[in-house]
C-alpha positions, 0 to 999 in steps of 0.5 A, a space after each residue: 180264339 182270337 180277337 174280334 175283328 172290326 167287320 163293317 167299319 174299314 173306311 173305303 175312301 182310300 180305296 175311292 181316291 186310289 182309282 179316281 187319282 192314280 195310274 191303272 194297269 193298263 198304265 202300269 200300276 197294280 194294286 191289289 189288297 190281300 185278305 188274309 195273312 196268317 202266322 203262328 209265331 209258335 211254328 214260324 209258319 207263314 200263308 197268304 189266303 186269298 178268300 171268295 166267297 159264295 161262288 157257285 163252284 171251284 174255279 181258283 180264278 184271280 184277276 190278273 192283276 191279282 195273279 201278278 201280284 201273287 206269283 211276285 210275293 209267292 217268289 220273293 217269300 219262297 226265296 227270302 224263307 228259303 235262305 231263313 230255313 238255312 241261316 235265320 235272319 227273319 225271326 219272331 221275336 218273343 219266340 225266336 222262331 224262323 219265319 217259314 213261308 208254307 205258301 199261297 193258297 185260294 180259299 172258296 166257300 161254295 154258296 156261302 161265306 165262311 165254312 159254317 154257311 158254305 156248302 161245300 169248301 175247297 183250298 186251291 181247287 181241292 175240296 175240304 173238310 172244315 176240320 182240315 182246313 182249321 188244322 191247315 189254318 192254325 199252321 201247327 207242326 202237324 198241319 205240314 202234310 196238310 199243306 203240301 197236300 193242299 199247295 199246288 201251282 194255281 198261279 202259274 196256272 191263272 197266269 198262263 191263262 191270263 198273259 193275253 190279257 196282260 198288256 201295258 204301256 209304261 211310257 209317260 
């Protein structure tokens, strides 16, 4: 188990002054949160979850914005666990284990919002049973399968989708 979460009581007066003071994208400046981030530091295993929440079906849409910001972190962290894998330079300190990056995933709960209340979940476009998805979550040894089965190319997909709209002036 881990330890309780402050729901409700993140302050959004940063996110106000973000958008009411700096460049948007169409100026250039992406900015985005990430919702989960998740490592066991038994394993070295690292994801990044983008989580919706009560959608009526599947649909591993990102804005493009987000999508852009995705596909840089996915190719940096891709590259800088590769090199881990091979020479680590990156590890946990209490175990000494490498960080690996397992990827990036889009987690939907249809018609609820977490997997007790939704109807039916789905990592990357594909449908999963909770007790999948706590293995895949807990990034164990054994959840390896699990994760190549669930990892698809969902951001080059959103991006191929998404270039028509991505536009911008970086002058002044």
């Amino acid at each position: 188990m881990t330890r309780p979460e402050f729901t409700n009581q993140r302050n959004l007066d940063f996110s106000h002054w973000i958008r009411a003071n700096l460049r948007d994208s169409f100026h250039g400046l992406i900015v985005h949160d990430i919702d989960w981030i998740m490592v066991n530091y038994c394993t070295g295993f690292f994801i990044i979850v983008e989580q919706k929440s009560c959608q009526k079906t599947s649909s591993m849409r990102t804005n493009p914005a987000q999508t852009v910001i995705f596909k840089m972190l996915n190719e940096f962290l891709q590259t800088a666990s590769d090199l881990n894998r091979r020479s680590p330079f990156s590890v946990n300190p209490a175990t000494q284990k490498p960080y690996i990056y397992q990827g990036a995933f889009i987690l939907e709960f249809l018609e609820g919002t977490d997997p007790d209340s939704a109807r039916q979940i789905y990592v990357n476009g594909r449908s999963i049973r909770k007790q999948e998805l706590i293995q895949l979550l807990n990034l164990e040894s054994d959840s390896e399968a699990l994760l190549r089965r669930y990892r698809t190319n969902w951001i080059e997909e959103n991006l191929k989708k998404q270039l028509g709209r991505l536009r911008g002036r970086c002058d002044g």
